[in-house]
Legacy VTK file of the C-alpha trace (Angstrom):
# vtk DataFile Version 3.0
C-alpha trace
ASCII
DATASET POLYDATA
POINTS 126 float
51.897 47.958 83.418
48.673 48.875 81.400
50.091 46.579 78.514
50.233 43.294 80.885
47.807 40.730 80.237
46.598 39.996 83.975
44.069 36.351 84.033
40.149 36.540 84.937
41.384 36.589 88.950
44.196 39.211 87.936
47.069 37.053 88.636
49.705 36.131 85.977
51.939 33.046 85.947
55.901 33.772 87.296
58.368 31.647 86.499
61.777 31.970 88.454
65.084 31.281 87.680
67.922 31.439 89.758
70.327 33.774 88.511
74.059 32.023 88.774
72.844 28.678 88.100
69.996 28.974 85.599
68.077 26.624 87.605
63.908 26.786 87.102
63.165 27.500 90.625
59.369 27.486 91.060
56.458 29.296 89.678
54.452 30.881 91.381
51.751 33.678 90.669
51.679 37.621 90.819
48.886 40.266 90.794
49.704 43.740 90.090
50.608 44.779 94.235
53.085 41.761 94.418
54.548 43.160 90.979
55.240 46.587 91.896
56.316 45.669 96.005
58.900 43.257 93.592
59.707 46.461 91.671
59.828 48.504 94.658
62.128 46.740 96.972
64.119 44.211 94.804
62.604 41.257 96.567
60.602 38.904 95.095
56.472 39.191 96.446
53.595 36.676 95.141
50.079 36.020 95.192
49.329 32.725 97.517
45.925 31.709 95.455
45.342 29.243 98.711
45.412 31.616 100.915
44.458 34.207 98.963
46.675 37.123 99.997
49.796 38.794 99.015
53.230 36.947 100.708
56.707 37.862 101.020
59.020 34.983 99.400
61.174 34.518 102.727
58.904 35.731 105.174
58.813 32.905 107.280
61.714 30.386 106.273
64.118 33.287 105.581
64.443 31.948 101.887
63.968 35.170 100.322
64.825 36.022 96.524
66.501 38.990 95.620
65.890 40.641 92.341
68.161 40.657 89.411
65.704 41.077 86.352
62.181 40.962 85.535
61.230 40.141 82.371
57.699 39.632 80.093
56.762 36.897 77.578
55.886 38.043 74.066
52.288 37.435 75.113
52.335 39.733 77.538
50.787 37.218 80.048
53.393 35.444 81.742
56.850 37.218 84.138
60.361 35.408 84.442
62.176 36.366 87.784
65.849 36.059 87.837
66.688 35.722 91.568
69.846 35.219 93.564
67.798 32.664 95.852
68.580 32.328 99.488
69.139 28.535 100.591
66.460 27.177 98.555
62.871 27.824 96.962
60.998 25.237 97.503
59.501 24.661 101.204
59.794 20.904 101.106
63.460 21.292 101.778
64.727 21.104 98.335
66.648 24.167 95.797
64.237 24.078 93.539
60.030 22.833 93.404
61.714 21.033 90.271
63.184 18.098 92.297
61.431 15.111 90.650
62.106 13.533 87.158
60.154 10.871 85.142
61.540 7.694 84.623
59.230 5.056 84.470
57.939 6.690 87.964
58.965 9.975 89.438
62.163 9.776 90.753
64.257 12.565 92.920
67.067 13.729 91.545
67.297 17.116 93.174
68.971 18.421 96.078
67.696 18.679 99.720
69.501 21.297 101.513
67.241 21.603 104.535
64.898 20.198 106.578
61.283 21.620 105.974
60.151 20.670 109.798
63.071 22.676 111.585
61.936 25.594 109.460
58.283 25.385 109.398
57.188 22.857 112.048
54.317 20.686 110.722
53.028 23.519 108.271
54.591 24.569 104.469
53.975 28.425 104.233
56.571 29.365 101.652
LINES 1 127
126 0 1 2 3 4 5 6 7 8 9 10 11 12 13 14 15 16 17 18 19 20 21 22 23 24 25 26 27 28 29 30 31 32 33 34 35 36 37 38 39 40 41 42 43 44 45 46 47 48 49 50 51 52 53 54 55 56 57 58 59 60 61 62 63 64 65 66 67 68 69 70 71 72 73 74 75 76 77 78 79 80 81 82 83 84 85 86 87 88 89 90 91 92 93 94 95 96 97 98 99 100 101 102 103 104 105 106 107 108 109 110 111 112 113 114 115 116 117 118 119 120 121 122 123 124 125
């Protein structure tokens, strides 16, 4: 832990990746707590820089992440999860925050696999 290069605010970039799929999931953002509670119990934690405080991937759609491998960039300053997700990681209903492409606009190309109101009502928490 002592070598990890942590930002000004103490948070470092994650990237995660699903594990069966390879899929680029999200990214999100760690501080030290939400890297060992990921160590500790297998399931993936973050930093919400919004909201400032530590949240549970999961904890209110059920979406959660488990665990398969955590590994560092050569700089020491960035973390790739590898997850088995749970129904999907992004909280606007699609697999992955990845969803949009670029051709000569943004168009979707990803997946919706549920609806973001029947899980969060009007709000997007995870």
């Amino acid at each position: 832990m002592e070598d990890l290069k942590w930002d000004e605010k103490g948070l470092m970039p994650a990237v995660v990746q699903d594990a069966n799929s390879r899929d680029v999931l999200m990214v999100a953002y760690m501080n030290k707590e939400a890297l060992e509670l990921t160590i500790k119990t297998k399931k993936a934690h973050y930093y919400s820089r919004s909201r400032q405080k530590l949240w549970f991937k999961g904890e209110t759609s059920g979406h959660t992440q488990d665990v398969k491998e955590i590994l560092i960039d050569c700089d020491n300053d960035a973390i790739l999860l590898v997850v088995n997700q749970k129904v999907a990681a992004c909280h606007t209903g699609f697999w992955s925050c990845f969803y949009r492409a670029w051709a000569d606009g943004w168009k979707i190309v990803g997946k919706k696999v549920f609806d973001e109101k029947d899980v969060y009502g009007q709000k997007k928490t995870d």
